[in-house]
C-alpha positions as CSV (number, residue, x, y, z in Angstrom):
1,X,53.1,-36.2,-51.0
2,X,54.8,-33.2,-50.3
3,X,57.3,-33.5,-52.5
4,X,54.7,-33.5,-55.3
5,X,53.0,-30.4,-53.5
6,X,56.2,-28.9,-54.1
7,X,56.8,-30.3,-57.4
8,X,53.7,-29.2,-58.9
9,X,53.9,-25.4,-57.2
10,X,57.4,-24.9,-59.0
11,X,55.5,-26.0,-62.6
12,X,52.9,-23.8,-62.1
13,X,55.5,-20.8,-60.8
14,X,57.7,-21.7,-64.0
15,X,55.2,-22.3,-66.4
16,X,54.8,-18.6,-67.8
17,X,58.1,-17.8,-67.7
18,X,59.8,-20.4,-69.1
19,X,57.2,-21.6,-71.8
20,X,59.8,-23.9,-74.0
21,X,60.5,-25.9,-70.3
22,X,57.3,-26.4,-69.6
23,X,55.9,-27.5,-72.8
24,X,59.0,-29.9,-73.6
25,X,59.2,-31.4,-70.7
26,X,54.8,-32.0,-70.5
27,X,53.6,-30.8,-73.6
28,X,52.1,-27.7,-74.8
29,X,48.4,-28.6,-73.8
30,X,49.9,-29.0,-70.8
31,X,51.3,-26.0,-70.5
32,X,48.5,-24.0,-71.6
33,X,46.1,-25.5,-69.2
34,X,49.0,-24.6,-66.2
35,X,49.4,-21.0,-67.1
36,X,45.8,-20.8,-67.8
37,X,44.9,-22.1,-64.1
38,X,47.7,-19.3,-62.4
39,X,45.9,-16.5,-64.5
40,X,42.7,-17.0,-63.5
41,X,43.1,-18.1,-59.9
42,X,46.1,-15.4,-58.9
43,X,46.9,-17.5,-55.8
44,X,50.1,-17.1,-54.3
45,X,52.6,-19.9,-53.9
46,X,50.7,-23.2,-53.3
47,X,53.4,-24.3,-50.3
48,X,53.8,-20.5,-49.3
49,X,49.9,-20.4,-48.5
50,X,50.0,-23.8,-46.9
51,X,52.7,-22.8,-44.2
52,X,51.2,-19.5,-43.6
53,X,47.6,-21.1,-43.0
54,X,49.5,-23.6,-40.8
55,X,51.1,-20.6,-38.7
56,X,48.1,-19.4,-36.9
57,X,46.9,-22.9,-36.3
58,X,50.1,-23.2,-34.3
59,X,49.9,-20.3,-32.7
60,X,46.2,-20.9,-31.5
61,X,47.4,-24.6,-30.2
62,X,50.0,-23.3,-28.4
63,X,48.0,-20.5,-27.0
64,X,45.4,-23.1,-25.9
65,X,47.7,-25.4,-24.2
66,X,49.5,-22.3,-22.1
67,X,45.8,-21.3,-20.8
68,X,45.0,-24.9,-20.2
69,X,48.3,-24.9,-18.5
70,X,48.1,-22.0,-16.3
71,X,44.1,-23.1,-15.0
72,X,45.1,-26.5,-13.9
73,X,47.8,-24.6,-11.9
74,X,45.6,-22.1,-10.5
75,X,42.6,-23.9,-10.2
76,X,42.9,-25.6,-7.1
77,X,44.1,-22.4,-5.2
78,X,41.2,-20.5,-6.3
79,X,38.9,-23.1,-5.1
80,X,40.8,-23.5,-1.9
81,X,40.5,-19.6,-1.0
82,X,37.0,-19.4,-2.1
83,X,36.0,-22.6,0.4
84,X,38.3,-20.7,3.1
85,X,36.6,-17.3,2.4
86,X,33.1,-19.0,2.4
87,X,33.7,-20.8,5.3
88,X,35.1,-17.3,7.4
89,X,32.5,-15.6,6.1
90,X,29.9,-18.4,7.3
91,X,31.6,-17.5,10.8
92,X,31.6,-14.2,10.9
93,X,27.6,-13.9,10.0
94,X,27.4,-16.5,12.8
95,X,29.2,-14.3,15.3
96,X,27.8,-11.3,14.6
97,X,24.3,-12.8,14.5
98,X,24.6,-13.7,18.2
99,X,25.9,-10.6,19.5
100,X,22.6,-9.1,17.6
101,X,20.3,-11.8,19.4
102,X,20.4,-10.0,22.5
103,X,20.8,-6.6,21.3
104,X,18.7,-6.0,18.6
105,X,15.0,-4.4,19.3
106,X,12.7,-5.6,16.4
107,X,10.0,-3.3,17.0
108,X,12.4,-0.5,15.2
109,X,12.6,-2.4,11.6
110,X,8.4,-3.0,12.1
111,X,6.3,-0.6,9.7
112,X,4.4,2.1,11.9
113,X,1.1,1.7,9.3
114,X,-0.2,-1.8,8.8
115,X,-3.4,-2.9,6.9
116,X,-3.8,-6.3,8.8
117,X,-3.6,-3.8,12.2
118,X,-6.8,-3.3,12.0
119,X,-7.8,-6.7,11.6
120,X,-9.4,-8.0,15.3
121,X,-7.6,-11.5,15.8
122,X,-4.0,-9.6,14.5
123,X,-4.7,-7.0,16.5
124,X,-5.3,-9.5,19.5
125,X,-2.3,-11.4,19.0
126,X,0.1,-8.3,18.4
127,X,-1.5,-6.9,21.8
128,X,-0.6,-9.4,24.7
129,X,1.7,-8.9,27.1
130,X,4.1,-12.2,26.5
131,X,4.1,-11.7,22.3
132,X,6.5,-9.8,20.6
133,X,7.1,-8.8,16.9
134,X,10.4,-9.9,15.2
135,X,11.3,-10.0,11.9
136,X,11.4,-13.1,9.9
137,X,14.3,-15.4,9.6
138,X,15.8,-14.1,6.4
139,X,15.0,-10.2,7.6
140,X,17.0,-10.9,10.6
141,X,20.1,-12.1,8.4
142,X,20.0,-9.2,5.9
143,X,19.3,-6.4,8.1
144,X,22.6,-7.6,10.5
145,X,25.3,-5.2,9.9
146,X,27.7,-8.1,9.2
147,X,24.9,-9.9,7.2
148,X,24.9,-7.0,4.9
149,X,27.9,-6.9,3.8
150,X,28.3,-10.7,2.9
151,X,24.6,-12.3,2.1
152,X,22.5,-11.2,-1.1
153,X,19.5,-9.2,-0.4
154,X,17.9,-12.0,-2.3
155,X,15.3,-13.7,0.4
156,X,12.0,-14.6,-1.3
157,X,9.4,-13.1,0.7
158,X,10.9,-9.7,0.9
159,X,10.9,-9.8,-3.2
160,X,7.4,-11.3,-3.5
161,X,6.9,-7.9,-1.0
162,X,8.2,-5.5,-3.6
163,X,6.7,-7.3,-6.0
164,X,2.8,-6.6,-4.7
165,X,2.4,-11.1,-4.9
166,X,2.5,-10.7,-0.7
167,X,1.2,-7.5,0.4
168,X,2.5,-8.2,4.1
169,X,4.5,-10.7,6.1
170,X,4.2,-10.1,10.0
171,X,5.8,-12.5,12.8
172,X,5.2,-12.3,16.0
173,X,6.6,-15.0,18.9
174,X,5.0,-15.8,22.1
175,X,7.4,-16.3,25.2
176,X,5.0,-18.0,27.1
177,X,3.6,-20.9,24.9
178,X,7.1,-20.7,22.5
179,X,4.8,-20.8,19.6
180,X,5.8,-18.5,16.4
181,X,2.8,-17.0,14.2
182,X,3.5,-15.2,10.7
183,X,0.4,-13.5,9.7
184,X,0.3,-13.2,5.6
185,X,-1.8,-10.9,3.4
186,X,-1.5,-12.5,0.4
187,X,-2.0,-10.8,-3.1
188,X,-3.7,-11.9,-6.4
189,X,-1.0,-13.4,-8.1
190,X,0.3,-16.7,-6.6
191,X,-2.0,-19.1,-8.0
192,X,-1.4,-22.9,-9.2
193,X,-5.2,-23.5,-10.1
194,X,-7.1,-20.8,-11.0
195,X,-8.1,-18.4,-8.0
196,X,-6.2,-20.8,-5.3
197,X,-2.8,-20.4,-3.7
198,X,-0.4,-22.6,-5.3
199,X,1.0,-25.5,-2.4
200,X,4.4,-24.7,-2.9
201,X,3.9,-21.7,-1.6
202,X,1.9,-22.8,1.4
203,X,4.7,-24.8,2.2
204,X,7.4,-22.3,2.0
205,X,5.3,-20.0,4.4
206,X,5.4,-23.2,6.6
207,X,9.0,-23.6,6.4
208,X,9.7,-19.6,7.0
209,X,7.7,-20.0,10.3
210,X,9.6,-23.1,11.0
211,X,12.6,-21.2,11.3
212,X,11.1,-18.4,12.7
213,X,10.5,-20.6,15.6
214,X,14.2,-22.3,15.2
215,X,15.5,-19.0,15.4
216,X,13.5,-17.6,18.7
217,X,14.4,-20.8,20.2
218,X,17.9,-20.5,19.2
219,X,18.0,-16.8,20.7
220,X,16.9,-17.8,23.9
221,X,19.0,-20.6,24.7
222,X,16.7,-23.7,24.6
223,X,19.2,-25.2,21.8
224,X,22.4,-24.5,24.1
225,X,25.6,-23.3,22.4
226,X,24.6,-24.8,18.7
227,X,24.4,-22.6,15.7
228,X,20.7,-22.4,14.2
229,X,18.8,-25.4,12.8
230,X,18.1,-26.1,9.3
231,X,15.5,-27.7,7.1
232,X,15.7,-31.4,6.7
233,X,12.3,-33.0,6.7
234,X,8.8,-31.0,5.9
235,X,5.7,-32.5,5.2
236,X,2.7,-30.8,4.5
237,X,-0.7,-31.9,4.6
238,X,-3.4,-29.6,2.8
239,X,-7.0,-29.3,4.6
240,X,-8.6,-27.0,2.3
241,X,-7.6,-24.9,-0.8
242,X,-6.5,-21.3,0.3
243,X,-8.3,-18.5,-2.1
244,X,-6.0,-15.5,-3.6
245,X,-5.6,-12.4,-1.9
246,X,-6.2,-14.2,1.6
247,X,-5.0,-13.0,5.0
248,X,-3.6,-16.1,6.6
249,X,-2.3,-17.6,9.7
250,X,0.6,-20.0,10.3
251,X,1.1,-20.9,13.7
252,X,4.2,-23.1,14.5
253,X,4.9,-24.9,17.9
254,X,7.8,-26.5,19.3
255,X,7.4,-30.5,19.9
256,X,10.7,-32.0,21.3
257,X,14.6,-31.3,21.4
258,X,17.0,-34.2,21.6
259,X,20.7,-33.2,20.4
260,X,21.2,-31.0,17.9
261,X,17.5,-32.3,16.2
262,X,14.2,-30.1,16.4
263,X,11.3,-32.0,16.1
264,X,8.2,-28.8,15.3
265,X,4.4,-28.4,13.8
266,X,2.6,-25.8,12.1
267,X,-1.0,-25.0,11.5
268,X,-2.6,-22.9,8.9
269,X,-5.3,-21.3,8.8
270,X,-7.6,-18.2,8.4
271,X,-7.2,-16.7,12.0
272,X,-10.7,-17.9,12.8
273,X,-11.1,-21.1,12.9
274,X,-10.7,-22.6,9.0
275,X,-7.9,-24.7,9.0
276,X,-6.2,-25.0,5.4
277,X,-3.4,-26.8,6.1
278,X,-1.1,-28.2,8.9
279,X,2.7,-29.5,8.8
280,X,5.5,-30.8,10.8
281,X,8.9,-30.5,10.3
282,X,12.5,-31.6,11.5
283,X,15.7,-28.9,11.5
284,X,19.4,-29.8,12.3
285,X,21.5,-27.9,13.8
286,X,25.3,-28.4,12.2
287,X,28.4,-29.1,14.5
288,X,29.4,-26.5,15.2
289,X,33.5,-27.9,14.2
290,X,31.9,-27.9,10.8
291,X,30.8,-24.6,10.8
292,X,34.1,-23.3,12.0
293,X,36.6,-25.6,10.3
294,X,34.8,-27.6,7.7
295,X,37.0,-25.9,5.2
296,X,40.1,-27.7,6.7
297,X,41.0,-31.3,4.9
298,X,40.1,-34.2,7.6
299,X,38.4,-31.9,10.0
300,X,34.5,-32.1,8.5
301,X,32.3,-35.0,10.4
């Protein structure tokens, strides 16, 4: 095939010039009908412009299979010092989040002028003796020095805050009773059915206070050395539908320990009396040799 590629380039390159060849050799309609196709198509030489459409081709192949080369090579480091880096970075948030447990005074992140301050049962709750205002879980990550630095200022409630979709989110725990209360002034815009709070976000104010309680718990030692629980079961059960721009209640309390499992239950409600929904919820705390050295082959249980 190539050879009559080849064969048929030099006939077209020789027809013009050598006329008597071309038409004893084919015949002069032959020839006629080659020179006529060179002087309208003005292409260059047929094998010429073959090679040189070839050449790039190669190059790109070869270009491809260096860079395919060079990723399954560094690949698997990259990977490997990201998993290290998240892992020491995991750590170091962990560290620095205890030394700030017992040093950090939460009244100075609290806003000095409140609307729900003037409400009676928030102001009743924010006035006894045994309750104290904290921030809320993913405040007390993102406002740590070390926290700063590595976590994205990306927690939910804090953007539905900017946003104007919550107006304010308060917590407050009680030392006494170890219950933890977030008190929510809800705006317009965070409706599933028309005029109603959507469930979903019900629940994730549930599962905020949840951890709000986790946290406090944590803080005062009644989990022992273990780093903070997580999430692993919530079930909701919805009482009555919850109307936008509501001021609402969640009160969490703490129902058993055993190991590193928290066993909690939450109630929500208006702050006098309506009940809109309640919930109970199991966190896990991780070992804390997966925490640490997770990243290491073998060492994860």
């Amino acid at each position: 095939q190539k050879r009559a590629f080849y064969f048929s380039a030099v006939v077209v390159d020789i027809a013009p010039t050598y006329p008597e060849v071309s038409s004893g050799m084919f015949g002069k309609g032959f020839s006629q009908a080659l020179r006529a196709f060179q002087h309208h198509a003005h292409c260059p030489h047929p094998l010429r412009q073959a090679n040189r459409a070839k050449q790039p081709q190669l190059h790109n192949t070869c270009s491809t299979a260096a860079a395919a080369g060079a990723a399954a090579a560094v690949g698997p480091l990259i990977e490997a010092t990201k998993n290290v880096a998240l892992r020491v970075g995991s750590a170091m948030v962990l560290g620095g989040g205890a030394v700030m447990a017992w040093s950090q005074n939460p009244a100075n992140e609290m806003e000095k002028s409140l609307s729900t301050s003037s409400v009676p049962w928030v102001q009743q709750l924010s006035q006894q003796e045994q309750v104290e205002e904290m921030l809320n879980p993913g405040q007390m990550l993102r406002k740590h020095p070390v926290g700063k630095l590595i976590v994205d200022q990306d927690h939910l409630f804090d953007t539905m805050v900017q946003s104007g979709q919550i107006q304010e989110f308060r917590c407050f725990y009680d030392y006494a009773t170890k219950q933890f209360h977030s008190v929510v002034q809800l705006g317009k815009d965070v409706c599933g059915f028309p005029q109603t709070v959507h469930g979903g976000l019900t629940a994730a104010i549930v599962d905020e206070t949840f951890g709000g309680l986790g946290v406090c718990l944590w803080k005062s030692g009644a989990l022992g050395m273990r780093p903070p629980a997580y999430t692993a079961r919530l079930e909701v059960d919805y009482k009555k539908k919850i109307p936008a721009g509501s001021l609402i209640l969640c009160t969490t309390h703490l129902e058993k320990v055993e190991d590193r499992k928290i066993w909690m239950t939450a109630e929500v409600s208006n702050g006098d009396g309506v009940v809109y929904a309640t919930g109970k919820a199991l966190f896990v705390a991780p070992k804390l040799q997966n925490v640490f050295f997770g990243w290491i082959p073998g060492m994860r249980r």
